[in-house]
C-alpha positions as semicolon CSV with decimal commas, in nm:
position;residue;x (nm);y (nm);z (nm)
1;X;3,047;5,646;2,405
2;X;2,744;5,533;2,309
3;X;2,844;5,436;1,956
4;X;3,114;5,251;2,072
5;X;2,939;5,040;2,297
6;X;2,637;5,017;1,999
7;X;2,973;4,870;1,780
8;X;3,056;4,602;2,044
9;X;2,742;4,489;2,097
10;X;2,686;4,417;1,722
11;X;3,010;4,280;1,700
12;X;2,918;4,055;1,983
13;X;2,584;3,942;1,884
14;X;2,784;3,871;1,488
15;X;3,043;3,661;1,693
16;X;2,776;3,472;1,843
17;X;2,546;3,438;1,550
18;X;2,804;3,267;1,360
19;X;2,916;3,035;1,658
20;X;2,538;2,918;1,625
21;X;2,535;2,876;1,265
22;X;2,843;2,697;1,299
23;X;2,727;2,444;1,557
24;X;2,382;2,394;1,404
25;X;2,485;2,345;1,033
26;X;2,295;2,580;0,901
27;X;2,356;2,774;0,608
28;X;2,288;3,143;0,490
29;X;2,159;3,262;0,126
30;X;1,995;3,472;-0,074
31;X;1,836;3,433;-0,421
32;X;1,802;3,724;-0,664
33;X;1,517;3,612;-0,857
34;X;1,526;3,880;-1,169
35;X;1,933;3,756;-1,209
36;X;1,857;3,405;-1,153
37;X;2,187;3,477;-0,897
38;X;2,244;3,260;-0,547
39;X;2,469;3,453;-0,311
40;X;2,579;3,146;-0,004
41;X;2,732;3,318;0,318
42;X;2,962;3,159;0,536
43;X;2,957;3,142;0,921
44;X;3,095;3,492;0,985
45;X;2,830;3,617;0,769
46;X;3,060;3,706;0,478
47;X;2,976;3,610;0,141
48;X;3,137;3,308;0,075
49;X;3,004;3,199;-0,349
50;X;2,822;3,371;-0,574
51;X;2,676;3,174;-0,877
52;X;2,556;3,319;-1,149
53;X;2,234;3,146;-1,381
54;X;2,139;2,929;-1,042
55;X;1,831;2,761;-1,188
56;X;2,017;2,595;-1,508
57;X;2,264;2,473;-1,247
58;X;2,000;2,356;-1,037
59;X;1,886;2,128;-1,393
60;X;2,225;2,017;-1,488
61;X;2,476;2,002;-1,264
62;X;2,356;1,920;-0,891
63;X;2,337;1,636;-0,720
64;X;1,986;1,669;-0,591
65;X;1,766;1,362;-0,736
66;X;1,628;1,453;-1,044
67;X;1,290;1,398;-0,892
68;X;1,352;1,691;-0,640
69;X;1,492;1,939;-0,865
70;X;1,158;2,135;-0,982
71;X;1,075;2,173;-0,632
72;X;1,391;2,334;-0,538
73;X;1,335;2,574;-0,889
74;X;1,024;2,629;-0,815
75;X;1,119;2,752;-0,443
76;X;1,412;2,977;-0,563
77;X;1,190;3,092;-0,808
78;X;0,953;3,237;-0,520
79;X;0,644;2,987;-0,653
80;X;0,686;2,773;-0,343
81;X;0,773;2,949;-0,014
82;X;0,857;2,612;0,162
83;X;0,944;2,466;0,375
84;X;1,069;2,182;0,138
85;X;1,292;1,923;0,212
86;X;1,484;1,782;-0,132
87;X;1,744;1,498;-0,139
88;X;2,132;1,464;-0,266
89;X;2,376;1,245;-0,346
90;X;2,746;1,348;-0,273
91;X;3,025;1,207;-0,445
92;X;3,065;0,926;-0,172
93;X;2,709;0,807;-0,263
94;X;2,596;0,945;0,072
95;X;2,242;1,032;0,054
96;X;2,128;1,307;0,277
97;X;1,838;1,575;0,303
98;X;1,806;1,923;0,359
99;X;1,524;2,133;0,391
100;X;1,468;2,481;0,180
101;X;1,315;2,716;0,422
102;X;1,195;3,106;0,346
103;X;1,306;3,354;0,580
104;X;1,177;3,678;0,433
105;X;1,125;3,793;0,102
106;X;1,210;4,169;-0,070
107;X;0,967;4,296;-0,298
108;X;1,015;4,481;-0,549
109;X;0,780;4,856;-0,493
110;X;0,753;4,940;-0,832
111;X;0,597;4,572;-1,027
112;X;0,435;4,473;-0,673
113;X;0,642;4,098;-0,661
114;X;0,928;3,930;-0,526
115;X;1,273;4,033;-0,595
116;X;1,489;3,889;-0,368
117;X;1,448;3,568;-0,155
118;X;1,614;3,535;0,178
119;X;1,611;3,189;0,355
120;X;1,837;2,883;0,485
121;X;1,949;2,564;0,458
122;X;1,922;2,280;0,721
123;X;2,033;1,913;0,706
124;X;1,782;1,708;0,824
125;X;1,880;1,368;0,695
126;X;1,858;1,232;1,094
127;X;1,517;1,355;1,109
128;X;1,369;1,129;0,793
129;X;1,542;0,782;0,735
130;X;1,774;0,516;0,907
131;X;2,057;0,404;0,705
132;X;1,884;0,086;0,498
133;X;1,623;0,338;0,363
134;X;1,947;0,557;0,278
135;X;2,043;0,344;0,090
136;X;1,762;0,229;-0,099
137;X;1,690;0,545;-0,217
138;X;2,085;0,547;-0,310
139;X;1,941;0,257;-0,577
140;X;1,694;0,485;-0,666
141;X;1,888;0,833;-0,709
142;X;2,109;0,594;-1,000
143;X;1,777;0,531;-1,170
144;X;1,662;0,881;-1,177
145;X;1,970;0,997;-1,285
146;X;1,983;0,810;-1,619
147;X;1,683;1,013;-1,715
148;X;1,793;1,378;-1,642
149;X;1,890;1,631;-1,892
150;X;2,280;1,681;-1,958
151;X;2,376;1,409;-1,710
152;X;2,730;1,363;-1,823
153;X;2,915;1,022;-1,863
154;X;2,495;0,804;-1,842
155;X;2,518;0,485;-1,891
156;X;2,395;0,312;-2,260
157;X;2,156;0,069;-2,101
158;X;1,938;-0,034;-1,828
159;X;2,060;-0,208;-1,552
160;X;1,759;-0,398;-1,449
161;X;1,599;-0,444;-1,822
162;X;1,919;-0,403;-2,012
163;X;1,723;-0,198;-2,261
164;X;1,890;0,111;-2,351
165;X;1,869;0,379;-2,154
166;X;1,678;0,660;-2,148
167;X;1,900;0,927;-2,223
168;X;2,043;0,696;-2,555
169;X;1,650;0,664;-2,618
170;X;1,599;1,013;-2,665
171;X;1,894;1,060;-2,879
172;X;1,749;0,783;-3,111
173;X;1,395;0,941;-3,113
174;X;1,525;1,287;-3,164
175;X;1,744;1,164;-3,486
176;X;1,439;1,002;-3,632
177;X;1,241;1,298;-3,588
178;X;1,491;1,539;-3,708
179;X;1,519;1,335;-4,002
180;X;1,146;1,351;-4,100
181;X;1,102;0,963;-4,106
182;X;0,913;0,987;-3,732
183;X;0,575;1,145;-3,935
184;X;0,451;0,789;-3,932
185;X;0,577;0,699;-3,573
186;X;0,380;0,636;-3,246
187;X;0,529;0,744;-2,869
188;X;0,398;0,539;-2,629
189;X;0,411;0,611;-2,258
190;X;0,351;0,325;-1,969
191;X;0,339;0,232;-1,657
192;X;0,281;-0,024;-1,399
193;X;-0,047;0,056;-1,187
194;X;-0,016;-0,071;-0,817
195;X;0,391;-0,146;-0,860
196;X;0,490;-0,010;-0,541
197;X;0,229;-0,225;-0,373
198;X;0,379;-0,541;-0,567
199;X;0,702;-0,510;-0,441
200;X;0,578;-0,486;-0,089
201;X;0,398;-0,802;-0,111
202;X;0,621;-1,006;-0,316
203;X;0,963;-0,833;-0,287
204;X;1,162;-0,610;-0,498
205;X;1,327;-0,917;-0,694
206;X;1,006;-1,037;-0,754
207;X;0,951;-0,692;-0,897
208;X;1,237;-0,639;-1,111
209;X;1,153;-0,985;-1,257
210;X;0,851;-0,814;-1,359
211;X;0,954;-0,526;-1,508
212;X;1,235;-0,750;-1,728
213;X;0,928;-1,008;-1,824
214;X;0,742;-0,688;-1,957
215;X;1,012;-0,595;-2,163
216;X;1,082;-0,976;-2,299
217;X;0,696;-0,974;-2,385
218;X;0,716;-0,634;-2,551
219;X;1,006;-0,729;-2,728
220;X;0,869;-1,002;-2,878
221;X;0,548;-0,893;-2,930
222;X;0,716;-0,595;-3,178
223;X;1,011;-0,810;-3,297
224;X;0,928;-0,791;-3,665
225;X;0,980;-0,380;-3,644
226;X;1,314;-0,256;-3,764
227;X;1,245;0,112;-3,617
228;X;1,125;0,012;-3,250
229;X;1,319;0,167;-3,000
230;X;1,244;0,067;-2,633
231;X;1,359;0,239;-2,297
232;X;1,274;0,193;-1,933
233;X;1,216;0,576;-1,825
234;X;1,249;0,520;-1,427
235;X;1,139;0,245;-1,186
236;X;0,790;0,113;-1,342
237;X;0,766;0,370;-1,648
238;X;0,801;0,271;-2,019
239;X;0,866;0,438;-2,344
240;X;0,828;0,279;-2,694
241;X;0,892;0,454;-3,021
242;X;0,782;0,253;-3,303
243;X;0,676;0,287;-3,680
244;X;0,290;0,189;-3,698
245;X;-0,019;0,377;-3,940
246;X;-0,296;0,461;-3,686
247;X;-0,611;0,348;-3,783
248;X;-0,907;0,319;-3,587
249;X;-0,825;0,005;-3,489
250;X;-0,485;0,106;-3,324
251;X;-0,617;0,187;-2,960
252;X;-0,751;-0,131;-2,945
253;X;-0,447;-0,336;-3,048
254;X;-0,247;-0,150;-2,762
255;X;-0,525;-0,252;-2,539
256;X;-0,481;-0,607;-2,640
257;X;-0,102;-0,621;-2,602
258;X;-0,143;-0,459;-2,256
259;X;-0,357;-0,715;-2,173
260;X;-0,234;-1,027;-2,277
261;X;0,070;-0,911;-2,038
262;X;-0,153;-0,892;-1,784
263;X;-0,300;-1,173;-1,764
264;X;-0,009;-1,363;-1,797
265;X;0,098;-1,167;-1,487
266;X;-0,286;-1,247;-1,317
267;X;-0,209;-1,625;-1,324
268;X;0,142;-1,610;-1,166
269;X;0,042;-1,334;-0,879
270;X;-0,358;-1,308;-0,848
271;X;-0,346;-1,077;-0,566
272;X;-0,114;-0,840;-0,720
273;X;-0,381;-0,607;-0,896
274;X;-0,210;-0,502;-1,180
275;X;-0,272;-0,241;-1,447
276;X;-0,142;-0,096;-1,730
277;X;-0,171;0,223;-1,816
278;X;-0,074;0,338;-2,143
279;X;-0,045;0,727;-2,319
280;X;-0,019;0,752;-2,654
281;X;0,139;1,076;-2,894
282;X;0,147;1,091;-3,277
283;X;0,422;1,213;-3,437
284;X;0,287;1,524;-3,618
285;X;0,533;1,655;-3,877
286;X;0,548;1,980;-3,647
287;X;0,676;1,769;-3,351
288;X;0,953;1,967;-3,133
289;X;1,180;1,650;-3,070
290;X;1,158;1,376;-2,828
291;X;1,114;1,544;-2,481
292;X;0,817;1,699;-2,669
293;X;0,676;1,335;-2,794
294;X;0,804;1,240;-2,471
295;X;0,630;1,451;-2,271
296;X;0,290;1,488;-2,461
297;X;0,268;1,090;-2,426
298;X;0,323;1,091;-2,022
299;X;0,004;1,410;-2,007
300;X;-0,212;1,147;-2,196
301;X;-0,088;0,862;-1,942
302;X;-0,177;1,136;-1,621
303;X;-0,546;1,162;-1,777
304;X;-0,569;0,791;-1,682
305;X;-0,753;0,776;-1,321
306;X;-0,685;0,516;-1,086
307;X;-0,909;0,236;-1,099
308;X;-1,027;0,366;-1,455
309;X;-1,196;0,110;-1,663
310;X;-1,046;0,310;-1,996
311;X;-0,673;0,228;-1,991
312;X;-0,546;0,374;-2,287
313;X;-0,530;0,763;-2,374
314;X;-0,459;0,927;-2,714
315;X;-0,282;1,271;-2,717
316;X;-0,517;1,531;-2,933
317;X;-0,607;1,906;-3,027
318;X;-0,851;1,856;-2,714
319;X;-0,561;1,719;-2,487
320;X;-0,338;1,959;-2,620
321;X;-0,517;2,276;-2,542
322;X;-0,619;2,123;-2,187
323;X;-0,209;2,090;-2,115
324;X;-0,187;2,499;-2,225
325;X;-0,450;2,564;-2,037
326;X;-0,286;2,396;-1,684
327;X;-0,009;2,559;-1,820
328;X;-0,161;2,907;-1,807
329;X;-0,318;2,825;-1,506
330;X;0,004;2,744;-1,316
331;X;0,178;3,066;-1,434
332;X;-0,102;3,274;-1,359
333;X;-0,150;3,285;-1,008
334;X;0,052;3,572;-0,852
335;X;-0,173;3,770;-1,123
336;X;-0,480;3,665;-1,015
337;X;-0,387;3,690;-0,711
338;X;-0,292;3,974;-0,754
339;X;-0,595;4,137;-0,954
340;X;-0,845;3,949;-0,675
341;X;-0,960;3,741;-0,992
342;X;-1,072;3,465;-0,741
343;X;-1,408;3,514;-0,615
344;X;-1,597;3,369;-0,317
345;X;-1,919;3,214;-0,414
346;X;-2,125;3,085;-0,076
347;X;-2,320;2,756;-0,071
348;X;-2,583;2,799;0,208
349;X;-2,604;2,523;0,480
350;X;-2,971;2,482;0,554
351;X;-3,104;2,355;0,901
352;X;-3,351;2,042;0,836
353;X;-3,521;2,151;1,146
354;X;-3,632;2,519;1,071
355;X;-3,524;2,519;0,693
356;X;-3,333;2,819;0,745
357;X;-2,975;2,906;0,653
358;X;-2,715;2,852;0,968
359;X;-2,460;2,842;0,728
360;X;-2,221;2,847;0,459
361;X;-1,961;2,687;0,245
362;X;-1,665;2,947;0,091
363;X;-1,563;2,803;-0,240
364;X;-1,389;2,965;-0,513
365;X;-1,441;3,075;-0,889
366;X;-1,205;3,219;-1,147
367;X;-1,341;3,552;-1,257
368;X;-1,080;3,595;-1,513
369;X;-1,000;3,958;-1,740
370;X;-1,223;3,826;-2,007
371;X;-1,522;3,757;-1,784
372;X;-1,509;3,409;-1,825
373;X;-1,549;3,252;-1,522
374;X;-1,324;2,947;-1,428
375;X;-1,472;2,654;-1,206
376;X;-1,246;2,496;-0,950
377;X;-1,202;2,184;-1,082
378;X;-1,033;2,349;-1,391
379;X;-0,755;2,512;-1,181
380;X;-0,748;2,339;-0,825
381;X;-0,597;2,010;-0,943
382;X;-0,326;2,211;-1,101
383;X;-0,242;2,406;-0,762
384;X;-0,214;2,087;-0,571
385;X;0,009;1,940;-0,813
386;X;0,260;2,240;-0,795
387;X;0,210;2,322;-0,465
388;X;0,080;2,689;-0,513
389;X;-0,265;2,547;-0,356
390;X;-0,159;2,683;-0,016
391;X;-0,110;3,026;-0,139
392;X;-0,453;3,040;-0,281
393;X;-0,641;2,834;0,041
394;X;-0,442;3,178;0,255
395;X;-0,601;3,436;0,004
396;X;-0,945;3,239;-0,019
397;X;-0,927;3,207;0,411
398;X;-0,821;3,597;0,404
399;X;-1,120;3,704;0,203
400;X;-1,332;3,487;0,421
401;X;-1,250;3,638;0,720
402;X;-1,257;4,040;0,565
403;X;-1,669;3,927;0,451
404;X;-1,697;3,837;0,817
405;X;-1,563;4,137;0,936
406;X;-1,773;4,352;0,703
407;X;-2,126;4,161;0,805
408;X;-2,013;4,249;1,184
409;X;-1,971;4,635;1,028
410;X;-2,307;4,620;0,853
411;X;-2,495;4,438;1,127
412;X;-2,532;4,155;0,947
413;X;-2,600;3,826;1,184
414;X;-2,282;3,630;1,100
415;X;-2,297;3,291;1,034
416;X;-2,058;2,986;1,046
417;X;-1,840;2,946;0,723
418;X;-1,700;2,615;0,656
419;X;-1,383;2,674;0,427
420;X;-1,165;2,377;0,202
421;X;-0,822;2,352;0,300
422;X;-0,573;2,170;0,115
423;X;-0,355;1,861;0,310
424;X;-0,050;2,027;0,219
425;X;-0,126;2,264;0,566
426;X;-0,086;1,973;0,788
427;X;0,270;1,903;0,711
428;X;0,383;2,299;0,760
429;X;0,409;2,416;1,127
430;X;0,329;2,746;1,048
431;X;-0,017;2,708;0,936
432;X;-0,189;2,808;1,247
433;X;-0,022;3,112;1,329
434;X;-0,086;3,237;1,000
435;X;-0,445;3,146;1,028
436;X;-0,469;3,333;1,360
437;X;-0,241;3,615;1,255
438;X;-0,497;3,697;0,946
439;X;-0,806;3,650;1,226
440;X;-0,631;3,881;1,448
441;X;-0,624;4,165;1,133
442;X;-1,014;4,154;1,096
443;X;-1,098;4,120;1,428
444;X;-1,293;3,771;1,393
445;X;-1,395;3,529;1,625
446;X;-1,225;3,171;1,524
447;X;-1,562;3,000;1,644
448;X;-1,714;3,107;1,299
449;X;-1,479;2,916;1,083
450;X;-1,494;2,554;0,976
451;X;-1,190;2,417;0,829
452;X;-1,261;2,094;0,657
453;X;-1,052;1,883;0,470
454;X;-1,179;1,550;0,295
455;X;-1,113;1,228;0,439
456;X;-0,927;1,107;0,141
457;X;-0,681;1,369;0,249
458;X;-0,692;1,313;0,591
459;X;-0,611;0,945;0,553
460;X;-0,352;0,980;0,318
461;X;-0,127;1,195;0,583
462;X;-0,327;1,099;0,884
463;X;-0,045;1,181;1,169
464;X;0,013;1,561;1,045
465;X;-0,391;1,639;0,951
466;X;-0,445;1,484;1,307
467;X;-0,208;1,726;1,441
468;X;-0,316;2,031;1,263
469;X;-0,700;2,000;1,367
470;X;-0,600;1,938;1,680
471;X;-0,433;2,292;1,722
472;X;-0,675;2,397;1,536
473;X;-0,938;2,298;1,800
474;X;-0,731;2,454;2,051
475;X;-0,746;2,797;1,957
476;X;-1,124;2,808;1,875
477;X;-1,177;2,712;1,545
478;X;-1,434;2,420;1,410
479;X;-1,324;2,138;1,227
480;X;-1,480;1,935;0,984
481;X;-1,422;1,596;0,777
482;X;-1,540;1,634;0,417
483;X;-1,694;1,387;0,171
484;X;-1,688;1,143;0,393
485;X;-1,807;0,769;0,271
486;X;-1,638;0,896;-0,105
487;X;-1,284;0,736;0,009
488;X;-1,198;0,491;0,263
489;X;-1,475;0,539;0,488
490;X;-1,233;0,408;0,773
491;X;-1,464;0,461;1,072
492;X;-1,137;0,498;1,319
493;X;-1,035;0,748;1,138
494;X;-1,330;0,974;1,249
495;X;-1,320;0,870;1,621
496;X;-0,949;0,999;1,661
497;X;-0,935;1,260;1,486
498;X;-1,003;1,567;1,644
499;X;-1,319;1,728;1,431
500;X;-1,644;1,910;1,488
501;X;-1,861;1,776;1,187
502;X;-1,854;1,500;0,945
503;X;-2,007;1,569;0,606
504;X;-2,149;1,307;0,446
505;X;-2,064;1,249;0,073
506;X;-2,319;1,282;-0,205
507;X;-2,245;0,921;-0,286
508;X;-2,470;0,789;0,036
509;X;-2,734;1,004;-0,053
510;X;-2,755;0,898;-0,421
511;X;-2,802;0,530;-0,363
512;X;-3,082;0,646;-0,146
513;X;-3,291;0,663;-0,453
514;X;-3,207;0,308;-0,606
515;X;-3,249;0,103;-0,283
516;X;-3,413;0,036;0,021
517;X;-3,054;-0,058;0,127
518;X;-2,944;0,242;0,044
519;X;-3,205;0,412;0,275
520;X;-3,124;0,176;0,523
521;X;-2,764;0,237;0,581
522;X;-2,739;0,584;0,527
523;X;-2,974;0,599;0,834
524;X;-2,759;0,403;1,001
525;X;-2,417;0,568;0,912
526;X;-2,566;0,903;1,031
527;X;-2,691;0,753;1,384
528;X;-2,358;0,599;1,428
529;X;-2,199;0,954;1,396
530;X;-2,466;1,126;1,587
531;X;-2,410;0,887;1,849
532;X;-2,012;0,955;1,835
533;X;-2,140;1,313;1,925
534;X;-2,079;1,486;1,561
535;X;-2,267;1,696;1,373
536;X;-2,368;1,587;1,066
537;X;-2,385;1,739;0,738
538;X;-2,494;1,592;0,445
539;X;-2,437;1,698;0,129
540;X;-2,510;1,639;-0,235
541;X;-2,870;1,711;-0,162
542;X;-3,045;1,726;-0,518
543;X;-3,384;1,611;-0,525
544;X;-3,712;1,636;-0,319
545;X;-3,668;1,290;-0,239
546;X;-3,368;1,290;-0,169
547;X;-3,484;1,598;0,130
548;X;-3,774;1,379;0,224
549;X;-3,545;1,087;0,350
550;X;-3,334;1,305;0,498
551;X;-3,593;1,452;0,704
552;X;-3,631;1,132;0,873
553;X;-3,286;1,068;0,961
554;X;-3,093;1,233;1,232
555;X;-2,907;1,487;1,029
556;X;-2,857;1,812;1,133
557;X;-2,801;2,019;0,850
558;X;-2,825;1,990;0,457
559;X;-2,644;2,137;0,151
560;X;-2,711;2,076;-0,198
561;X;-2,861;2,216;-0,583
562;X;-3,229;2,113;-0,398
563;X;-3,213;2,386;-0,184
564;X;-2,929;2,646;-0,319
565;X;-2,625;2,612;-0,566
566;X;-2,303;2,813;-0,464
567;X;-2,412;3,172;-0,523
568;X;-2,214;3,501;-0,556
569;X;-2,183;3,696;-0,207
570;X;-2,380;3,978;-0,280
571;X;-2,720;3,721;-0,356
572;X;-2,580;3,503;-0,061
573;X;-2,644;3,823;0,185
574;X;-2,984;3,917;-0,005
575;X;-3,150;3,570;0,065
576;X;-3,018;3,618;0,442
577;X;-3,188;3,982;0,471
578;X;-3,480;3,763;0,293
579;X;-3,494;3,556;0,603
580;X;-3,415;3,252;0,380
C-alpha cells in the first residue's frame, strides 16, 4: 500500500535524520517569541525541555559571557536573524562556542511579524581558538561575570585592583541614592583609550600594573572624601561615585586629574598612546538607581570619539533625549520597515568628460509618520551597533533593484547605481545568494549595481570583505571602495582586493583649496589608481574650484553639492528626461 510504504519512508528518513544530528552535534529548537518560551528537541526529534520566560534566563542564569548575552536576546527575540556565534563557560571552566543560526521563521498572518523562530545550534569552538586563547578568555569570562545582573555567590572585590567589585559597587550607589543623600553626588564613567594595544606591546602584567597604578592615583587623589566609592567595571573600565557640588569649574578639574595620570604614565611608556576618557552623570533627585547613573555615565563616555581632542563628556537634557531617540530608533525598525518609511534619495554621478549623469548613488532617508524626515547619520550608527543594519542594507538593495526594474518598464535608460553596504555582509555566507535571489525577482542585470563599502570597513575585516567582493565579482556585479584616503589609506589594500572603482574621499579634495600640495598629490593619488586600472570617483565635490582642478586630473567621474545633492527619485528621473 501506498501509505504504508509513504510511513516507512518517513520513518526512515526520521531514523536517519537523527543519526546525523547525533553525529554532528547539532541541536534542534524553536523559540515562541509572544511566550518568551524555548522548546529544545532531542535527536529523535522529540521534545526533550521546554523553558518557560527564556530571555530572563538568558540574563540571569546562563553561562554565556555576559558580553554575549544581548546578542543571543536579541536573536531569540527575532531582531538579529544570525548567524551569531556567542561563548560559554561550563561548570569545568571549559570555554566553548556555538553559533545561533535561523532556519525559518513563522509569521504571524494577522499583525504581519514573527511568531515563532525555528533554528539550531552548532559547536564551533574548533573552528575559532586553540586552547591558550581558551583560556584567556576563561580569565576574561571571570571578569565579566562580576558585573552581570543576579550573578549569585560574586565576589566583594577586584582581583586585579582589589577595589570592590562591581556588583558590591552598585549596591553601595543604589543605598545612597535610595536614601536621598546621592542629590549632590557625581557618577563618573572611564576608560583606558588604546589598552588593548598596551598590553600587546608591553604585556598583560605590564597592563594590570597599570590599571592598579590608576586606582592608587585615584585613590589618593580623592582620599579626603568619606562618600567615594570606587569599582573597576571590566578589564580597562572605571566607575567612581563621589560627593562633589558641580560648578563650572568641575569639568575641568576631572580633566586635570585625568591628566596628571597620564602623564605620569607618558614618562614611564612614551609609545603607549594613552587616553582617558571620562563620562560624567549628575545625580538628579529623580535618578532611577545605580544601573541608571550607571548607565547614563557610560552613553556620555560613548559620545567620546577616538582620537577626540575633548575628553570629558557631561550627561544632559540634550544627551538625554539623543539616548531616547537611539532608543526609538532601535525599536522602530520592523515598523518602518514595515510602513516603507525609508526612502531612496539618488545622488547623481556626473561624467567630467561630457558633464552628464552616468550615474547614481542609493542612500537612504527616514520619512517618518510625522513627516519629519530622518538623515542617516541619525539612525545608521544605531543599526550597526545592534546589528539590524543588514536588514535595512536588504530592504534599501530590494528597493534599488524594483526602481531598476520599473525604469526598464517605463523605458527609462538605466543607469549604474552604486549602493552602501554595511561590513557586517562579509562575515555571513549567505549574502550573495540573497543578493542574487532579490535580482532574480525583478529581473535585473547585476552589471548595474555597485556595492561599495568604505575602506575603513574593508580594513578592519579585510579577509571576509575580500571574500565577499570577490563573489561578488563573480556573478556580475561592480564593486567599489568608498571614502578612500578618510582611513588608512593602505595602498595594498586596494591592489588585492577585488573592486571595480575607488572613490576618493572628500578629504583629498578639500586640501586642494589650501595648498599647492594638496593639488599636487591628489593628482598623483588619482594617476596611481588610474594606472592600477580603476575607475575613479571622486567625491565631496563642492565648489567651482574644486571642479576646475578636477578637470585636469585623470578622474573619471564626480559627485558632490557642486553639481547635485542627494535628491528624491521622482526629481532624480526628471533631470534624466532633462538630459542632465
Amino acid at each position: 500500500m501506498p501509505g504504508r510504504r509513504e510511513e516507512n519512508a518517513g520513518k526512515r528518513m526520521l531514523k536517519h535524520l537523527s543519526a546525523i544530528l547525533e553525529k554532528s552535534g547539532v541541536i534542534i529548537f524553536e523559540y515562541h517569541i509572544k511566550t518568551d518560551t524555548l522548546i529544545r528537541y532531542n535527536k529523535e526529534l522529540e521534545v526533550e525541555v521546554e523553558i518557560p520566560k527564556y530571555c530572563d534566563y538568558l540574563r540571569d542564569k546562563t553561562r554565556i559571557y555576559p558580553d554575549d548575552r544581548w546578542k543571543a536576546i536579541e536573536f531569540y527575540s527575532g531582531r538579529i536573524k544570525g548567524p551569531i556565534d556567542i561563548r560559554e563557560v561550563d561548570d569545568d571552566g571549559y570555554v566553548s562556542r556555538k553559533r545561533l543560526e535561523t532556519v525559518s521563521i513563522e509569521e504571524d498572518e494577522e499583525e504581519g511579524r514573527s511568531c515563532i523562530l525555528f533554528g539550531m545550534v552548532t559547536d564551533v569552538t574548533g573552528e575559532w581558538h586553540q586552547e591558550e586563547r581558551l583560556e584567556r578568555e576563561l580569565g576574561q569570562y571571570r571578569e565579566e561575570e562580576a558585573t552581570c545582573n543576579g550573578c549569585a555567590g560574586y565576589p566583594k572585590y577586584d582581583q586585579v585592583t582589589g577595589l570592590l567589585s562591581f556588583n558590591r559597587f552598585r549596591e553601595e550607589v543604589d543605598s545612597v541614592i535610595a536614601s536621598g543623600k546621592g542629590k549632590s553626588c557625581l557618577l563618573v564613567y572611564t576608560d583606558l583609550e588604546n589598552f588593548k594595544y598596551f598590553n600587546r606591546k608591553y604585556g598583560y602584567a605590564a597592563g594590570d600594573q597599570l590599571l592598579r597604578e590608576f586606582t592608587g592615583y585615584i585613590i589618593d587623589t580623592l582620599k579626603k572624601r568619606n562618600t567615594a566609592h570606587f569599582t573597576r567595571v571590566v578589564a580597562d573600565q572605571f566607575i567612581l561615585f563621589f560627593e562633589e557640588k558641580w560648578n563650572n569649574g568641575s569639568i575641568e578639574a576631572i580633566k586635570r586629574i585625568n591628566n596628571g595620570f597620564i602623564e605620569r604614565q607618558q614618562r614611564k611608556y612614551p609609545e603607549a598612546k594613552l587616553r582617558l576618557r571620562t563620562g560624567v552623570y549628575k545625580v538628579e533627585k529623580d535618578c532611577d538607581g545605580a544601573s541608571f547613573a550607571i548607565d547614563a555615565a557610560n552613553y556620555a563616555r560613548r559620545q567620546i570619539q577616538d582620537n577626540s581632542p575633548e575628553t570629558v563628556c557631561v550627561y544632559d537634557k540634550t544627551m538625554a533625549d539623543l539616548q531616547n531617540m537611539e532608543n526609538e530608533i532601535a525599536i522602530g525598525l520592523d515598523k518602518a520597515i514595515k510602513n516603507k518609511e525609508f526612502k531612496i534619495y539618488l545622488q547623481p554621478r556626473f561624467s567630467l568628460t561630457t558633464g552628464k549623469i552616468v550615474g547614481a548613488e542609493s542612500l537612504v532617508r527616514w520619512q517618518r509618520e510625522d513627516g519629519t524626515i530622518l538623515p542617516p547619520d541619525s539612525f545608521i550608527p544605531v543599526y550597526e551597533k545592534n546589528g539590524r543594519i543588514i536588514d535595512l542594507d536588504f530592504y534599501m538593495f530590494e528597493e534599488t533593484v524594483k526602481l531598476l526594474a520599473n525604469w526598464k518598464e517605463q523605458g527609462i535608460l538605466q543607469r549604474l547605481i552604486s549602493i552602501n553596504a554595511s561590513a557586517l555582509h562579509a562575515q555571513n555566507s549567505d549574502t550573495v545568494h540573497r543578493y542574487t535571489t532579490i535580482l532574480e525577482k525583478y529581473g535585473v542585470d547585476p552589471a548595474l549595481i555597485e556595492l561599495e563599502l568604505t575602506e575603513t570597513a574593508t580594513v578592519s575585516d579585510y579577509d571576509h570583505v575580500k571574500q565577499l567582493f570577490a563573489k561578488l565579482r563573480t556573478v556580475g556585479f561592480r564593486t567599489a571602495l568608498d571614502d578612500f584616503g578618510a582611513g588608512y589609506s593602505v595602498l595594498n589594500t586596494v591592489i588585492d582586493i577585488p573592486v571595480n572603482t575607488v572613490k576618493v574621499d572628500r578629504a583629498f579634495i578639500n586640501n586642494c583649496e589650501i595648498t599647492r600640495k594638496g593639488i599636487y598629490f591628489l593628482r598623483e593619488i588619482i594617476n596611481l589608481l588610474k594606472g592600477l586600472g580603476y575607475h575613479i570617483v571622486c567625491e565631496g565635490v563642492e565648489t567651482p574650484e574644486q571642479a576646475s582642478i578636477l578637470r585636469n586630473t585623470m578622474c573619471d567621474e564626480v559627485q558632490g553639492y557642486w553639481f547635485s545633492p542627494p535628491v528624491p527619485v521622482d526629481e532624480f528621473e526628471k533631470m534624466l528626461q532633462e538630459g542632465k
